[in-house]
C-alpha positions as CSV (number, residue, x, y, z in Angstrom):
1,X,56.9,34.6,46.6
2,X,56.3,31.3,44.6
3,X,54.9,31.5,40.8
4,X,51.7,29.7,40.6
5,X,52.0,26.8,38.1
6,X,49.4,26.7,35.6
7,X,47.5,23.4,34.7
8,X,45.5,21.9,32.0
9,X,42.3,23.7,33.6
10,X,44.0,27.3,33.5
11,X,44.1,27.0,29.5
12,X,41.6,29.6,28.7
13,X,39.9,28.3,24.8
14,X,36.9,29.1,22.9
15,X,35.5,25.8,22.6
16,X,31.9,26.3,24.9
17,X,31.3,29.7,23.1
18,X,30.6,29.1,19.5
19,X,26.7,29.0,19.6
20,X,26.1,25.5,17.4
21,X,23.5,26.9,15.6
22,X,24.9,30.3,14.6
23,X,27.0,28.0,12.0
24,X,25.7,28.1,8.6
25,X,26.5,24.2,8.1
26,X,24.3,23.1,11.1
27,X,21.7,25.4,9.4
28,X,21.3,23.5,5.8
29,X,21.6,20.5,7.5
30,X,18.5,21.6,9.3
31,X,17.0,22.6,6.9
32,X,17.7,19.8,4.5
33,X,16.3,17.2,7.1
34,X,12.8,19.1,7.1
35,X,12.7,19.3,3.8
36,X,13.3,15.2,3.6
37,X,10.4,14.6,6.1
38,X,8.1,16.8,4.7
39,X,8.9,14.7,1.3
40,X,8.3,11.3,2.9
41,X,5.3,12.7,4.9
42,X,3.4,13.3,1.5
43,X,4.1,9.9,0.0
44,X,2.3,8.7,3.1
45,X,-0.6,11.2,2.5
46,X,-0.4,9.7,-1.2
47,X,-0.9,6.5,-0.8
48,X,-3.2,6.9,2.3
49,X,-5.5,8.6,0.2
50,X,-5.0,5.8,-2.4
51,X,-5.8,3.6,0.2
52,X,-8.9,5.6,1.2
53,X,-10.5,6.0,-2.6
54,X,-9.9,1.9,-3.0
55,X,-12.1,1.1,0.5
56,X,-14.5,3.7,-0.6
57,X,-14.8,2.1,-3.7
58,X,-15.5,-1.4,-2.1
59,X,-17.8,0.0,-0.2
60,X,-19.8,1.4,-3.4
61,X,-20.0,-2.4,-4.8
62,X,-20.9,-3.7,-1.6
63,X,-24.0,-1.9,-1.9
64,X,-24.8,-1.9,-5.4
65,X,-24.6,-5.8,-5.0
66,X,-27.1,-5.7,-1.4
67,X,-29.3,-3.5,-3.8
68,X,-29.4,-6.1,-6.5
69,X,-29.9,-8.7,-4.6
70,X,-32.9,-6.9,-2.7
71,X,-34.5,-6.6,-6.1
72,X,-33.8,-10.3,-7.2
73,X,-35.7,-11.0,-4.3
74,X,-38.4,-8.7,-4.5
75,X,-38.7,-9.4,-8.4
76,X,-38.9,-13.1,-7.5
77,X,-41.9,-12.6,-5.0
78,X,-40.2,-14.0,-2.1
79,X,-39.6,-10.8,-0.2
80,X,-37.7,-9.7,2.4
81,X,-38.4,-11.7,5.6
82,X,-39.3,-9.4,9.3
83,X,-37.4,-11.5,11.0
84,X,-35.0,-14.2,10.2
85,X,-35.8,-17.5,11.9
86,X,-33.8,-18.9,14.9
87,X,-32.2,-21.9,14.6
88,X,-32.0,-23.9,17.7
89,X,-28.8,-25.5,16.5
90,X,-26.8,-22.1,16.2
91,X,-27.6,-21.1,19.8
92,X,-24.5,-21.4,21.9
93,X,-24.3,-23.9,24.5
94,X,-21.6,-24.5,27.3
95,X,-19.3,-26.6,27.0
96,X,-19.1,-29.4,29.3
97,X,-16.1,-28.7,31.7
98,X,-12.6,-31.1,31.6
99,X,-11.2,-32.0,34.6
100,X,-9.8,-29.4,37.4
101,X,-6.3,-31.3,37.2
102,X,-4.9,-29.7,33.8
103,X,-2.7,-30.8,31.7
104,X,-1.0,-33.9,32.6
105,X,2.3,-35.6,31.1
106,X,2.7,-39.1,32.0
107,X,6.5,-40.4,31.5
């Protein structure tokens, strides 16, 4: 009776047993990563909220200056017109249409 010969594949090892998250390492790591986005997460709620109070703001002058300027022209008697005139030049009109050919290079 022949001994079997044992090969490379017959090695018995514990490498595919060790669960990668049972190792405290893996765990701060983890943890540490979370703790980095939350961190970068609330300099964008910062400044998005910076960026919010600076629109709002705008947005406060714009219609403290439309409110001043409807008194100016109330004060001044000139009022504020129903309708605003058309003016026949600011309609939009076709344009005439170029030649079918394109764009042609002559050499």
């Amino acid at each position: 009776m022949a001994i079997p010969t044992k090969g490379l594949n017959n090695i018995r090892t514990l490498s595919g047993q060790v669960d990668q998250l049972s190792l405290p390492y893996r765990r701060y790591m983890q943890i540490s990563c979370l703790e980095m986005e939350k961190a970068r997460r609330g300099m964008e709620r910062k400044s998005a909220s910076q960026r919010i109070a600076l629109i709002d703001a705008r947005l406060a002058q714009i219609e403290k200056a439309k409110q001043e300027l409807l008194q100016a022209m109330a004060t001044s008697g000139e009022g504020v017109p129903a309708r605003l005139p058309s003016l026949p030049s600011l309609e939009l009109k076709p344009t005439p249409r170029r030649g079918a050919g394109g764009f042609k290079i002559r050499y």
